[in-house]
C-alpha positions as CSV (number, residue, x, y, z in Angstrom):
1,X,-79.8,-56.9,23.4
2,X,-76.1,-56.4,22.4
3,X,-75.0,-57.7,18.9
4,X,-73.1,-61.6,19.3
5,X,-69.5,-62.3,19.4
6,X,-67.7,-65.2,18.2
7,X,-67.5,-66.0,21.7
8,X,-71.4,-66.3,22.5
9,X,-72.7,-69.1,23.8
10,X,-75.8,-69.2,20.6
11,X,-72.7,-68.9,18.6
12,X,-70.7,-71.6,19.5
13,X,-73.4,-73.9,20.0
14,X,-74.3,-73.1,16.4
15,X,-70.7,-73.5,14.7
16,X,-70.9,-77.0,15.9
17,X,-73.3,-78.0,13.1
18,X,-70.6,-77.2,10.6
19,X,-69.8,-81.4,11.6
20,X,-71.3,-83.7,10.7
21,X,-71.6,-85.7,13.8
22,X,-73.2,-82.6,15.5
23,X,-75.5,-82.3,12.9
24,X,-76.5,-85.9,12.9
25,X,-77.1,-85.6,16.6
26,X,-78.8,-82.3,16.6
27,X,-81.1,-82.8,13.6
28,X,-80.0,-79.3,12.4
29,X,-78.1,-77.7,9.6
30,X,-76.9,-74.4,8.3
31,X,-77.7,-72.1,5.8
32,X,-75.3,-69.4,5.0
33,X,-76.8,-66.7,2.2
34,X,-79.9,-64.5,1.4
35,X,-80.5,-67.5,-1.3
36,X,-80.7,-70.6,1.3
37,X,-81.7,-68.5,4.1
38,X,-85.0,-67.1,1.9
39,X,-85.8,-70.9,0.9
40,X,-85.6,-72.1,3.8
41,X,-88.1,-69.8,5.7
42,X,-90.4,-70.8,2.8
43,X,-90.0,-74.4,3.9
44,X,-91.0,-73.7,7.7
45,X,-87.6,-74.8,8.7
46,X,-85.7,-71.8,10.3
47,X,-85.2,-72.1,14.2
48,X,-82.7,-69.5,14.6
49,X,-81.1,-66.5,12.2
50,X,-78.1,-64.3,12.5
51,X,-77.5,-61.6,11.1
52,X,-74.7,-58.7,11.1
53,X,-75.0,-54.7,10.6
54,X,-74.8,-55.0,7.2
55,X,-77.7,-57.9,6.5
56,X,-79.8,-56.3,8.9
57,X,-79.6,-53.0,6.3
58,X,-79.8,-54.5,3.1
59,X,-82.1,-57.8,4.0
60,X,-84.8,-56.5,6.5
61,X,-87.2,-58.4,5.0
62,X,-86.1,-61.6,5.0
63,X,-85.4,-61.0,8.8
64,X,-88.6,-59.6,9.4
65,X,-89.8,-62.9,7.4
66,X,-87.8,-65.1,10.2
67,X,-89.8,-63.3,13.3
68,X,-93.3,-63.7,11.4
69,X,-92.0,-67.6,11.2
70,X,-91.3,-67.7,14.6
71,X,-87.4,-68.0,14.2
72,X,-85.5,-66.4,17.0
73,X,-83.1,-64.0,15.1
74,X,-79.6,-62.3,16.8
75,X,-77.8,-59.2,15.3
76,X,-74.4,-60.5,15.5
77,X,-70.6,-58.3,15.3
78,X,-69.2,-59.0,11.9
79,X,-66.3,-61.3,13.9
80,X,-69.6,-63.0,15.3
81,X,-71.3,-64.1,11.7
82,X,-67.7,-64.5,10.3
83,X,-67.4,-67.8,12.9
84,X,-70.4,-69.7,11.7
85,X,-70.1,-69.0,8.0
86,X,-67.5,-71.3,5.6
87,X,-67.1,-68.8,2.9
88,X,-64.6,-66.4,2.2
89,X,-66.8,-63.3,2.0
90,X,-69.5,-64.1,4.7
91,X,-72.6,-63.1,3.0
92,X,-74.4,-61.7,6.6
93,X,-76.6,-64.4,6.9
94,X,-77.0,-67.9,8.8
95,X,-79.6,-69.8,9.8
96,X,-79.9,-73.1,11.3
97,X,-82.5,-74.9,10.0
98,X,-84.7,-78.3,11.2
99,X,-83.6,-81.5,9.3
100,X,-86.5,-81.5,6.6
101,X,-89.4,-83.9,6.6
102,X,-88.7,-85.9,3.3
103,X,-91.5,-88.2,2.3
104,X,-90.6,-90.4,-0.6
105,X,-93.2,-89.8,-4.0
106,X,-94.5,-93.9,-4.5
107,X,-95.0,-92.7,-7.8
108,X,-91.5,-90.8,-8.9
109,X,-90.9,-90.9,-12.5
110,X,-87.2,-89.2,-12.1
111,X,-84.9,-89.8,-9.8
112,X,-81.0,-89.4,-8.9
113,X,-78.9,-91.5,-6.9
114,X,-75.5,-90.3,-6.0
115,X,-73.3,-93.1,-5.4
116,X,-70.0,-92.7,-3.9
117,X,-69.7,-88.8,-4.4
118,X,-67.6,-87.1,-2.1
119,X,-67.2,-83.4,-3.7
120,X,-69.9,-81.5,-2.0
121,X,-70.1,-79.0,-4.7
122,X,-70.7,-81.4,-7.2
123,X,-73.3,-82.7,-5.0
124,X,-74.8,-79.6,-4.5
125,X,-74.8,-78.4,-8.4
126,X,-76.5,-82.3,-9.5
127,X,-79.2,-81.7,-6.5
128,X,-79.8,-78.2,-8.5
129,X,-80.0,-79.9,-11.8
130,X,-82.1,-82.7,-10.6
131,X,-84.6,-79.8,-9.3
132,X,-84.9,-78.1,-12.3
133,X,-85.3,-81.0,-14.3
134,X,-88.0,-81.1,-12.7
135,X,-87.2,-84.6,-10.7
136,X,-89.0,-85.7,-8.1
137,X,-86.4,-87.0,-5.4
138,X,-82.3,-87.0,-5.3
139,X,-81.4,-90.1,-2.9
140,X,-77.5,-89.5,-1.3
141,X,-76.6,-92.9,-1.4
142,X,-73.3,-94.8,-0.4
143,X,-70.3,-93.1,0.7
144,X,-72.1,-89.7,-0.4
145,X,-71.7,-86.4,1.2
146,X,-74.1,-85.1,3.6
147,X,-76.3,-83.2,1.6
148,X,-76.4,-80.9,4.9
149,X,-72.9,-80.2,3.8
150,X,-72.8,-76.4,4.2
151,X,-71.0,-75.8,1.3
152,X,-73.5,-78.7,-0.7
153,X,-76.0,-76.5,0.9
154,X,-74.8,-73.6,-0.6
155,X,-74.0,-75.3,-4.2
156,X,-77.7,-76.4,-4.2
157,X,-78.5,-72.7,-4.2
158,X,-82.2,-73.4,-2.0
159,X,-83.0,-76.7,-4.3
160,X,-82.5,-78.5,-1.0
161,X,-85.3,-77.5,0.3
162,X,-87.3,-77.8,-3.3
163,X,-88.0,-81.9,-3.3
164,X,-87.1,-84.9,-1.1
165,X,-83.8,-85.0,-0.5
166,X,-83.1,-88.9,1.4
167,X,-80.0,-90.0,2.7
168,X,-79.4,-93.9,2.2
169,X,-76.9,-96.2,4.0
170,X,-76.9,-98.6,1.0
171,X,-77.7,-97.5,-2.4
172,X,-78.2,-101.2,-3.3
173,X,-81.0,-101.4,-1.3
174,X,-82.7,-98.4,-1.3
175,X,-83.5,-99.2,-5.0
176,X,-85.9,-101.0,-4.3
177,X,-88.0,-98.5,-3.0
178,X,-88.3,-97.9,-6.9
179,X,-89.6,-101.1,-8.3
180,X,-91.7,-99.8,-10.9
181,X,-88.9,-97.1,-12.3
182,X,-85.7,-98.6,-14.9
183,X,-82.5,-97.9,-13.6
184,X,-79.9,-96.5,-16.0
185,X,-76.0,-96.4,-14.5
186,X,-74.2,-93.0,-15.9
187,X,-71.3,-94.6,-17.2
188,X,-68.3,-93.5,-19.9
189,X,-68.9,-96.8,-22.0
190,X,-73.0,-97.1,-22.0
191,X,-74.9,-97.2,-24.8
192,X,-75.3,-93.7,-26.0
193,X,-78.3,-91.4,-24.1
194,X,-79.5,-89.8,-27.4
195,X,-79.7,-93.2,-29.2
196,X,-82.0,-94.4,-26.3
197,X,-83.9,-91.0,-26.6
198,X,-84.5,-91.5,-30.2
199,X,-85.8,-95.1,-29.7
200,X,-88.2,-93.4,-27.0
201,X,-86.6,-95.7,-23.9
202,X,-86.0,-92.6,-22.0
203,X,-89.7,-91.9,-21.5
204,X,-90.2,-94.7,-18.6
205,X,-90.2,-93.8,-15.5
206,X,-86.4,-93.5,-14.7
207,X,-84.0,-94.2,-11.6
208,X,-80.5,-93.0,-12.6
209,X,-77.6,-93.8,-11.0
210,X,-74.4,-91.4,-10.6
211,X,-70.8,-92.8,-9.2
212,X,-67.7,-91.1,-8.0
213,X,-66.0,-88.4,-9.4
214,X,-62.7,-90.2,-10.2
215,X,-63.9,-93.4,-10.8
216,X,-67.2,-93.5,-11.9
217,X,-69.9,-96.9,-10.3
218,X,-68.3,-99.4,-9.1
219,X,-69.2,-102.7,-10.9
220,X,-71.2,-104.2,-8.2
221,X,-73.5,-101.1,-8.7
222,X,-73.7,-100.7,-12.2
223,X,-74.5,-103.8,-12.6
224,X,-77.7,-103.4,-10.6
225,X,-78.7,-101.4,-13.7
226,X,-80.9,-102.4,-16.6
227,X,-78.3,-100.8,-18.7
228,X,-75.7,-98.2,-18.7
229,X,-75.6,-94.6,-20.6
230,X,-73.3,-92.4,-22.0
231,X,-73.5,-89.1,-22.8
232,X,-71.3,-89.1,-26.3
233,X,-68.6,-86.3,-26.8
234,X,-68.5,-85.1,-29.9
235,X,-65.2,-82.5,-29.3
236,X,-61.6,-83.3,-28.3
237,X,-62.9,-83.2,-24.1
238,X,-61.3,-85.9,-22.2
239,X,-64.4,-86.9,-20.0
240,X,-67.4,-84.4,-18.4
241,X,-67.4,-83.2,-15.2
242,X,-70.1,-85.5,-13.1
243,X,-72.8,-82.2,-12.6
244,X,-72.4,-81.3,-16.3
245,X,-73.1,-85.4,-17.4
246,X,-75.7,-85.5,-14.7
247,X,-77.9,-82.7,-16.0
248,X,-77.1,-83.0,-19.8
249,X,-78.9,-87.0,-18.4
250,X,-81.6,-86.1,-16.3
251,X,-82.8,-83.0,-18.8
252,X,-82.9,-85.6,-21.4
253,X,-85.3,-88.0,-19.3
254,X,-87.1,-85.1,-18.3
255,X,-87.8,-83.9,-22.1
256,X,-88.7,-87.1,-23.4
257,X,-91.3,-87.5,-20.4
258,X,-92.8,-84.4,-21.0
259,X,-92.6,-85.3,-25.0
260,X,-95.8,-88.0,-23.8
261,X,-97.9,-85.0,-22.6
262,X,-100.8,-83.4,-24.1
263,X,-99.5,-79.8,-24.7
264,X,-102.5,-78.2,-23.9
265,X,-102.6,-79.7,-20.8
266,X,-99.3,-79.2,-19.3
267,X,-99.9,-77.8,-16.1
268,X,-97.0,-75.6,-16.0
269,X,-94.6,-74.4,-19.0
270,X,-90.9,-74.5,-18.7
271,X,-89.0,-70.7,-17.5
272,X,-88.0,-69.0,-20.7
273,X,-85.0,-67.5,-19.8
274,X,-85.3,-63.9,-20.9
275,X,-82.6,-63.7,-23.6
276,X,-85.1,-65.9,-25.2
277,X,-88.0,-64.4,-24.5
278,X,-88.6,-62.1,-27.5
279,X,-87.9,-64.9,-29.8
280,X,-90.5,-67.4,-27.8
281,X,-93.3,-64.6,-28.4
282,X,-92.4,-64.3,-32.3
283,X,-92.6,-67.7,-32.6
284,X,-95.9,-68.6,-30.7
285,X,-97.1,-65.7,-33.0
286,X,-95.6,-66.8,-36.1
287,X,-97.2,-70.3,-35.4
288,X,-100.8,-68.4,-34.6
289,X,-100.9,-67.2,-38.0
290,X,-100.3,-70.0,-39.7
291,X,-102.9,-72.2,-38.0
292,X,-105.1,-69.4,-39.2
293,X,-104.1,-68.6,-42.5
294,X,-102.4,-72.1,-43.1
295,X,-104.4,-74.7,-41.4
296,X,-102.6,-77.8,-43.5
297,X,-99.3,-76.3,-43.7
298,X,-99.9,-75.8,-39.5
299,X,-100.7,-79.7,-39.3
300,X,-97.3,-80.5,-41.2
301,X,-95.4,-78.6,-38.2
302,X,-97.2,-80.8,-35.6
C-alpha cells in the first residue's frame, strides 16, 4: 500500500474533524503527537493512525501498539500528515479517536467547571492541572470550548483521556449533579483561598467554578456559589492568568483533602519530581532516626 496524500480520500475524511460540527456528528476527535496518540491507545480509543516516514522510524512502537489495538494505521507523505495536523511542526502523528465514555463519579470530592472559556489552550492547561490535582472530573460548561479542540487536546498533553471529561449545555444546571459538594466561584474579589485553607473549609468536598478569561463569572453564576475565592497576590502582578489561578485553587483543595488522610494509608504518594528527590530521601531518613533515637522529640514534629 502506497503512503497517503493530502488528497486521499481517509485523509480528507479525517481533516474534517478539525470542526466542530463534523466532530459532533461523527463522534470522533484528533490527536496530533506521540503524547496524545500514546494515551489514547491506552484508553481503547484509537480507530485510525497516520503516520509519516519519519514517525514510522522513530515511533514503531506506538504504531505497532495501534495494530495490537485494532486501529487501522496509514503511512502517509509528509504533505499527507501535514493536512490533518494544526501545528506548525507536525509532530508525525494523528489519530482519530472515539468520543470517550465519561461516566460521572456520584461521589467526586474535586471538581472544575469551566464557565465561559473560550481559549482552548487555557482549557487544555486547567484540564491538565485538574488531573494532576488529582480531581476527579472537569465539566466544560457554558459557552466553553470543545474539549475535543485539537489544540485543547494537545494543551491537555493526554489528561483528556485521564478522568471524565463532560460537556454541559448549562453550567447552572449541571450543578446539581453535585449536591453533596460546596461550590466555590474563582473570583478576583473572594474571600482569600489560604484564609479558607487555614480555617480547614477547603477540606469538603469541592465544586469550583472558573469564568472567562477577560471577564471572569458572570453574576448570575457566581452567585450560584456558596462563596467566592481569591487567590491573593502578594507582588506588583496585575491579575493571574486563569490556568495559573486555577491550579494554584484546585492544588490547594486537593492538599487540604489529602491533609484528612491517614498517612500510612494513602494509597498512592504524590511524584517527587527528581530535582527533589535526593532531598525527599534525606529527609525521610533524617526523620527515621529521630523516631528511633528521639521518640519525644519525633512526636513534636507530628
Amino acid at each position: 500500500m502506497g503512503a497517503l496524500t493530502a488528497r486521499s480520500s481517509r485523509v480528507v475524511a479525517a481533516r474534517k474533524l478539525q470542526r466542530r460540527r463534523a466532530r459532533d456528528k461523527a463522534e470522533r476527535f484528533l490527536a496530533e503527537g506521540p503524547q496524545a496518540v500514546r494515551e489514547a491507545i491506552d484508553a481503547g480509543v484509537v480507530e485510525d493512525l497516520f503516520y509519516d516516514l519519519e514517525a514510522d522510524a522513530r515511533h514503531s512502537d506506538l504504531i505497532d501498539s495501534a495494530v495490537g489495538a485494532g486501529a487501522h494505521v496509514h503511512p502517509c507523505t509528509d504533505e499527507g500528515l501535514a493536512a490533518l495536523a494544526e501545528t506548525v511542526t507536525p509532530q508525525g502523528l494523528v489519530a482519530v479517536c472515539r468520543f470517550l465514555d465519561q461516566r460521572l463519579p456520584t461521589d467526586a470530592k474535586l471538581v472544575a467547571v469551566l464557565h465561559g472559556i473560550t481559549d482552548p489552550g487555557n482549557a487544555g492547561t486547567v484540564l491538565r492541572a485538574a488531573d494532576a490535582a488529582g480531581a476527579d472530573c472537569v465539566v466544560f460548561g457554558t459557552d466553553s470550548v470543545d474539549p475535543y479542540n485539537g489544540k485543547c487536546v494537545r494543551s491537555s498533553a493526554g489528561s483528556l483521556f485521564h478522568l471524565p471529561v463532560v460537556r454541559a449545555a448549562d453550567t447552572a444546571d449541571f450543578l446539581d449533579v453535585f449536591e453533596n459538594a460546596q461550590v466555590l466561584a474563582a473570583a478576583a474579589d473572594g474571600d482569600d483561598l489560604y484564609a479558607l485553607d487555614g480555617a480547614g473549609d477547603l477540606a469538603a468536598p469541592t465544586v469550583w467554578l472558573f469564568g472567562s478569561e477577560a471577564h471572569g463569572l458572570d453574576e448570575a453564576t457566581a452567585a450560584l456559589a456558596h462563596r467566592r475565592v481569591g487567590v491573593p497576590i502578594w507582588g506588583k502582578a496585575e491579575s493571574l492568568n486563569l490556568a495559573v489561578a486555577a491550579g494554584v485553587c484546585l492544588y490547594a483543595s486537593a492538599a487540604a483533602q489529602r491533609r484528612k488522610l491517614d498517612l500510612w494509608h494513602v494509597d498512592r504518594l504524590p511524584r517527587i519530581y527528581p530535582a527533589r528527590r535526593v532531598r525527599a530521601v534525606a529527609l525521610a531518613v533524617h526523620t527515621s532516626w529521630r523516631a528511633a533515637a528521639e521518640p519525644r522529640a519525633f512526636l513534636r514534629l507530628l
